[in-house]
N, C-alpha and C positions, 0 to 999 in steps of 0.2 A: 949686407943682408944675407940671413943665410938662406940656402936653398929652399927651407919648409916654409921658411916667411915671406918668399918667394911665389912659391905656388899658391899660395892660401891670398895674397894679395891679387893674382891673376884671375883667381875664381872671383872675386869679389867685385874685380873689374867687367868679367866677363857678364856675370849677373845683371849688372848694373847698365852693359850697353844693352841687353836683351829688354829690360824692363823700358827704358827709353824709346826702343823701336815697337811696342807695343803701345805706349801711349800715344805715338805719334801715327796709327792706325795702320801699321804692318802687317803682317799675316803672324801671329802667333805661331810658334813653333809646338807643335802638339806631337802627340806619342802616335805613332801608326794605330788605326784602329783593328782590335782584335776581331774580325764578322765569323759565322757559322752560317753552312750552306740552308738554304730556304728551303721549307717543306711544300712539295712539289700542291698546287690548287685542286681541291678534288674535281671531277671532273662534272660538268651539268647534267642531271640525269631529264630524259625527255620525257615532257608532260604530252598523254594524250590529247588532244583538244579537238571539238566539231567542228566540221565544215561551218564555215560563214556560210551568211545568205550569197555572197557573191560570188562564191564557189560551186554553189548546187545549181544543177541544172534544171528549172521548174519546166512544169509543161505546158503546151500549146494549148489556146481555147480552145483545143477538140481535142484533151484531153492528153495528147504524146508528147514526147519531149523534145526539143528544138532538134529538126534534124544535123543539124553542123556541132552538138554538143559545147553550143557556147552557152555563158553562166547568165541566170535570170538576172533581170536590173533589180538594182539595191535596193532592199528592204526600203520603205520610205523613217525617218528618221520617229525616234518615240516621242511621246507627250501628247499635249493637248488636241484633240481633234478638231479640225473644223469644217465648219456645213451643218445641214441640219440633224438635227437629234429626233431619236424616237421617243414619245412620248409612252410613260410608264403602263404599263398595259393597266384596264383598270374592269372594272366587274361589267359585265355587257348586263344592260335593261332589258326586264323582262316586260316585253307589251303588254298593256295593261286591257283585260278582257271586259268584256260587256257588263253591266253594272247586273245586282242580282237583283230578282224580282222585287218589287213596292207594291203593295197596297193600301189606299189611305179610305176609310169609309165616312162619311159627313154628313150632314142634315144638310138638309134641301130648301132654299128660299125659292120665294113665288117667282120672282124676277129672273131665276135659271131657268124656269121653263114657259116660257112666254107664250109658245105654241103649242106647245105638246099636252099642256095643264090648261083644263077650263072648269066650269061651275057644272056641275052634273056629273062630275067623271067621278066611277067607280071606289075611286082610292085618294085622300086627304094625301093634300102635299108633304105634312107633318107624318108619314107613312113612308116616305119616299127617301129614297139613299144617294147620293152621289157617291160614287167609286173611281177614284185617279189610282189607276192602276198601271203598270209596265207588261209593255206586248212587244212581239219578235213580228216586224214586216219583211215584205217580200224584198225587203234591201237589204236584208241580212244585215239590221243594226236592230237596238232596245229603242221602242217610242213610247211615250207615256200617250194615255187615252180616258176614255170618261165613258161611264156608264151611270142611268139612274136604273135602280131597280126597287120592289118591296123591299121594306127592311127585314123581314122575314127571311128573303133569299140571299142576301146582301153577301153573308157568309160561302155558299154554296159558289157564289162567283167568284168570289176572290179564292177558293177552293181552286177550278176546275182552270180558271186562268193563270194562276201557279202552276198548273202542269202541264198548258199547251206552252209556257214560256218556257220552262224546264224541257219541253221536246224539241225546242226551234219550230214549233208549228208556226208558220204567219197566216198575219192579220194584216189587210190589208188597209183598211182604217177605222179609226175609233172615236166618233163623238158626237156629241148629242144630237137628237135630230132636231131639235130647234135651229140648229145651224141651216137648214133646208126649212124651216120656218113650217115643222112639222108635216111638211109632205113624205109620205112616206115612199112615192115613187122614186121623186127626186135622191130620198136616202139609197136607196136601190141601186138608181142607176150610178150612184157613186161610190160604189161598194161598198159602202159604210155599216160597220157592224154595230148596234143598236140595239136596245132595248127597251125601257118606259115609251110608248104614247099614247094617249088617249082617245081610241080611236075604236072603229068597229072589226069586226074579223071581217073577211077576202070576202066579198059577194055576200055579205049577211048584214044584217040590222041588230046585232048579238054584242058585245063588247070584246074585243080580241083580249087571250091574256096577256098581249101590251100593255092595254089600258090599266091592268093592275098592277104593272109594274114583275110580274113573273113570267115572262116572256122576255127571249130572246135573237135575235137574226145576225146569224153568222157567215162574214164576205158574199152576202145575196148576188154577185154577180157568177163566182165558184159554183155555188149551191144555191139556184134558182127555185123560183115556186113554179111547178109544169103542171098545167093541167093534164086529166083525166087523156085526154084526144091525144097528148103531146103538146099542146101549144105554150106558148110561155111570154111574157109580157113585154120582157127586156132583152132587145138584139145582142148587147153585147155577152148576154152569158149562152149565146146560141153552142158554141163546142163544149159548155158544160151541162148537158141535158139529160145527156144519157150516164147511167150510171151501171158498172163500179167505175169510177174514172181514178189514174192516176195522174196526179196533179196538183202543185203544190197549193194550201190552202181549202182542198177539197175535201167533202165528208162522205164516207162512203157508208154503205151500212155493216156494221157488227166491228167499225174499227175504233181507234183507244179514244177519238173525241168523243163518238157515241157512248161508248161503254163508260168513260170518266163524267156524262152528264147522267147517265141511267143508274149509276149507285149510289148517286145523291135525289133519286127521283123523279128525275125530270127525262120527260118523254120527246121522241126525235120525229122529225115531221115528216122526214125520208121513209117512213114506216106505214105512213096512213096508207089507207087502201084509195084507190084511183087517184085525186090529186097527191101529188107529191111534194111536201115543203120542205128544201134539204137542207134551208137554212137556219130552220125554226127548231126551239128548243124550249119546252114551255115544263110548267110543276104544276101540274092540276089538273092536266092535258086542257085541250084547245088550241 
């Protein structure tokens, strides 16, 4: 064998054990690896960031901050709250004021006036008004009340009653006197403001203008009837005798109750000369 076909069969041997010792799971014979040096990491640039809550120092209920500058306890964690909730704020009620004045005017049956109405008297019941009207009492609320008057005047009262309601003037009560089964004292001494009865005027044998339905008596115990001398019938209006008095419910003379029945025509009884009637409010005079 010559020497070339020598060498050229050793390499083929050589080949041949390396390919062997790779199948049989040797470490392969590999080429040194060529590396280049590593480009150095840039470096972290630092982000500014806030204090946590567990870092800041909060302050004491009285307002300073912990003396030893140790850090507030932790924020309590986020989400859902619980306990109770406020309810949504909602538009506040505005109190609802006193109703506005009513008046209703109506015919008058026999059986309304049981007492006050008899066979003789001045003025046919068929003449006569019933008025449910709203009055200001001395309770500082709206009451409904009842008047009979002429139907003639029927207007003028529901006029002049509109504007003691419109002033808060009170009335201390309001209704018919049949309720006192036509006594007129009894009506008195109950303060009851009134009008229709058929009856005679004060110490006369005349028909009062009661009877006709155009006459009036307002809170008779305020504004008492005083005779001539000073005397007067009913104790309890004893500290309303003398006049000008202030006082709720009282009439004094030349003030807005007088002057609102006097330009509707109707004359005031606090006026006459010697007896004095401060309750009376009559259209025709008498």
């Amino acid at each position: 064998m010559t020497p070339s076909a020598a060498r050229v069969q050793a390499a083929v041997a050589a080949t041949a054990a390396c390919l062997a010792l790779s199948a049989c799971g040797g470490d392969p014979v590999t080429a040194p690896a060529t590396t280049t040096p590593a480009e150095p990491a840039p470096r972290p640039t630092a982000t500014p960031t806030s204090p946590s809550p567990e870092a800041s120092p909060s302050p004491s209920p009285d307002g300073s901050a912990p003396p030893d500058g140790s850090p507030s306890p932790a924020a309590p964690p986020s989400g859902p709250v619980s306990g109770p909730v406020s309810p949504a704020p909602t538009r506040a009620r505005t109190p609802a004021g006193p109703p506005p004045f009513a008046a209703r005017v109506s015919r008058v049956s026999r059986e309304l006036l049981p007492y006050s109405w008899r066979k003789g008297c001045p003025v046919p019941v068929k003449d006569l008004r019933l008025i449910t009207l709203t009055y200001w009492g001395f309770d500082d609320r709206a009451h409904t009340g009842e008047l009979v008057v002429h139907e003639d005047v029927a207007g003028d009262i529901v006029s002049v009653f509109k504007r003691l309601y419109g002033w808060r003037w009170p009335i201390y009560r309001m209704e018919l006197v049949d309720v006192y089964k036509g006594d007129d004292f009894d009506s008195i001494e109950a303060d009851n403001t009134s009008a229709f009865n058929c009856r005679p005027a004060t110490d006369s044998t005349s028909w009062s203008r009661h009877a006709y339905g155009k006459a009036i008596d307002i809170n008779p115990r305020e504004n008492p009837y005083v005779y001539a001398n000073g005397s007067f019938a009913h104790k309890n209006a004893r500290r309303f005798v003398k006049r000008p008095l202030d006082a709720p419910g009282v009439i004094n003379p030349g003030d807005k109750v007088v002057k609102a029945f006097e330009r509707l025509g109707w004359e005031w009884g606090g006026y006459w000369s010697g007896t004095k009637d401060y309750q009376h409010f009559s259209k025709g005079g008498g």
